[in-house]
N, C-alpha and C positions, 0 to 999 in steps of 0.2 A: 325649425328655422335654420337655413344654411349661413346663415350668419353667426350665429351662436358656435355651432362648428367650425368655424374659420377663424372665432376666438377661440376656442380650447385650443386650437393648432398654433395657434399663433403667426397665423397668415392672416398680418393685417393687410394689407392691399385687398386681397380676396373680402375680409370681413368689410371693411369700409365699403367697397364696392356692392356688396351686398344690404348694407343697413341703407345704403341711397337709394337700392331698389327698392327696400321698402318703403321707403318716404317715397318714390315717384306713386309707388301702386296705394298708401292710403292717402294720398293730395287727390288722388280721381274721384276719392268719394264724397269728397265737398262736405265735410260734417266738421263741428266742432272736435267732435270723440276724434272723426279719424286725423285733424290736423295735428291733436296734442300726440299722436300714437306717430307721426309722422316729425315734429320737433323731436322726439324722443330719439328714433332715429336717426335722426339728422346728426345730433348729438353725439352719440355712438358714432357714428361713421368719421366724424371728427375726431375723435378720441384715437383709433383706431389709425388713421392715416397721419396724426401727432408721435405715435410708437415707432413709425417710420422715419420719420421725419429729418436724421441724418442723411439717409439717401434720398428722400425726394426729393420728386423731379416737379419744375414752375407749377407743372398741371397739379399735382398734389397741393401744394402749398394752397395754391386758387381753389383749392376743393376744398380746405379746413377754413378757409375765411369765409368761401360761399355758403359750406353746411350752417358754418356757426352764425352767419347773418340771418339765414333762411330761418332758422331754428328763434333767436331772440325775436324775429317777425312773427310766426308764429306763436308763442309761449305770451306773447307781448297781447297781440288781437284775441289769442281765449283767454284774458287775464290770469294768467299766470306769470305776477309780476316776480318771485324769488328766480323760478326756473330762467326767465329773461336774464334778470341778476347775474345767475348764474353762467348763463351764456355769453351775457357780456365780459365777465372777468375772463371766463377764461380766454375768449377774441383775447381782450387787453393783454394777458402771458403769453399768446400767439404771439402778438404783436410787438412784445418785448423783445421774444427771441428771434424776431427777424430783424431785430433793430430798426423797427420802427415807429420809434417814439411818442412823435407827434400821434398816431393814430391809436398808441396803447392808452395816452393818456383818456382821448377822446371815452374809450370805451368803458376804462375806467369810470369816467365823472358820469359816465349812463347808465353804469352797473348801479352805483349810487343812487340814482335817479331812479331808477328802479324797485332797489330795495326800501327804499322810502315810500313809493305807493303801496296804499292797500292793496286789497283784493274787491274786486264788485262782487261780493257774494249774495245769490238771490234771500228774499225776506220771509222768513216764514210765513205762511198766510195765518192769521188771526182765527 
């Protein structure tokens, strides 16, 4: 995975840009497996263009709010309410340090909202 390489070098722009290609290439495959393999990503590519985040530029910024919404959308529709959680906060510390209050709280009281619901986990059959 050239993404993985782009983290060891610690070219994040390069890595980010790479973990979004993988989330475009496992969204084609319309599956549960591939959407959560695709949040994961999403994730990572956020994380990634956050290390930056001194220098970036509007476009960056919109690409750490857009992974990390894309990603709580997904983690959210395969029930995977912690990993959602999880994506909400960190949105919300995004959202902090652009000084944007009003929208850190928002995602805060959803991360919450979140880690509150269970999980739909199927029932063992009898």
């Amino acid at each position: 995975m050239a993404s993985l390489s782009y983290v060891l070098a610690k070219n994040w722009r390069k890595a980010a840009a790479a973990f979004g290609n993988e989330a475009i290439q496992r969204l084609k495959r319309r599956s549960p497996p591939a959407e959560l393999v695709a949040a994961v990503a999403l994730l990572a590519s956020a994380r990634c263009y956050r290390k930056i985040q001194d220098n970036a530029d509007e476009g960056e910024v919109a690409a750490i709010k857009l992974a990390l919404q894309k990603a709580v959308s997904l983690f959210a529709k395969n029930d995977d309410m912690q990993s959602a959680a999880t994506c909400c906060k960190e949105l919300a510390e995004f959202h902090e340090e652009q000084r944007e209050l009003h929208a850190a709280v928002h995602c805060f009281l959803q991360a919450k909202d979140y880690y509150g619901k269970p999980c739909q986990l199927p029932h063992p059959s009898s």
